[in-house]
N, C-alpha and C positions, 0 to 999 in steps of 0.2 A: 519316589518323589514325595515328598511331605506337602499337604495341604492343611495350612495349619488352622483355617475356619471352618472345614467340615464341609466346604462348598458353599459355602453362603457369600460369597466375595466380597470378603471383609478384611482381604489381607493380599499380600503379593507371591506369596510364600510356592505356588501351585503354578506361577511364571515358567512359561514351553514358550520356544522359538520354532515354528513352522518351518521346516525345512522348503518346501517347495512353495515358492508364490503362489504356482496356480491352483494347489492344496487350499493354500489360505483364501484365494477368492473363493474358494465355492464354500465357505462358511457363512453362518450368518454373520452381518458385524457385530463387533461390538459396542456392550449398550453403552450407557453414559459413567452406569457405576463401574463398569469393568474400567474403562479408560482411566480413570481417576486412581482405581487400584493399579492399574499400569504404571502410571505416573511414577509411582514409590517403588517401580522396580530395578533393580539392579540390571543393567546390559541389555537394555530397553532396543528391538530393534523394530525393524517395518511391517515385522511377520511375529510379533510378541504377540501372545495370548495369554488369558489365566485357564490352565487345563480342567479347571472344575465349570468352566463356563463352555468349554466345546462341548457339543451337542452331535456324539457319533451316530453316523449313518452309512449306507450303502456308499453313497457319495466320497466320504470321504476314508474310504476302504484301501488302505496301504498307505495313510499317514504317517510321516516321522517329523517328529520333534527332536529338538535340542534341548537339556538342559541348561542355563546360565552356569557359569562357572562358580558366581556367587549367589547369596540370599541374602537379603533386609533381613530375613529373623532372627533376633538375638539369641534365641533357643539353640538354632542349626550353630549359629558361630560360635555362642559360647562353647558347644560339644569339640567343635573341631579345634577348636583352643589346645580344649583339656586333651584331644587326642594327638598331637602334638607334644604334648608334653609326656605322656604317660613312653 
C-alpha cells in the first residue's frame, strides 16, 4: 500500500475499505481532517478509512481491509501507464 504523506494525512493515497462494519465501529472515528482527505478519494465507501490514521490494537485483532481498485495519485497512475505500455 503506498502512503504517499508518510502519515501525516495530507493525502488519500493510504485509502483501506474495512471489510467488516462491526471492525469498523470499534475504531475510533474519524477526525475532521481525515474526512476531508476522504473526500478526494477514489471508491469512497461507508467503511473508507485512511490506513495511516487506524490506531491498531487488541480490539481490532484480525482486521481486513480492501484496497480501492484505484488512486488519486498521479505518481501510482502515472507508473501504471508506463507499465502498460512496457
Amino acid at each position: 500500500m503506498e502512503g504517499a504523506c508518510g502519515g501525516s494525512c495530507a493525502c488519500s493515497t493510504c485509502h483501506v475499505i474495512v471489510q467488516d462494519e462491526a471492525m469498523y465501529e470499534k475504531m475510533e472515528e474519524p477526525s475532521d481532517d481525515e474526512n476531508d482527505m476522504l473526500d478526494l478519494a477514489f471508491g469512497l465507501t461507508e467503511t473508507s478509512r485512511l490506513g495511516c490514521q487506524v490506531v491498531m490494537g487488541k480490539a481490532l485483532d484480525g482486521l481486513v481491509v480492501k484496497l480501492p481498485s484505484m488512486t488519486r495519485n498521479m505518481q501510482a497512475s502515472d507508473f501504471a501507464e508506463k507499465e502498460k505500455k512496457a
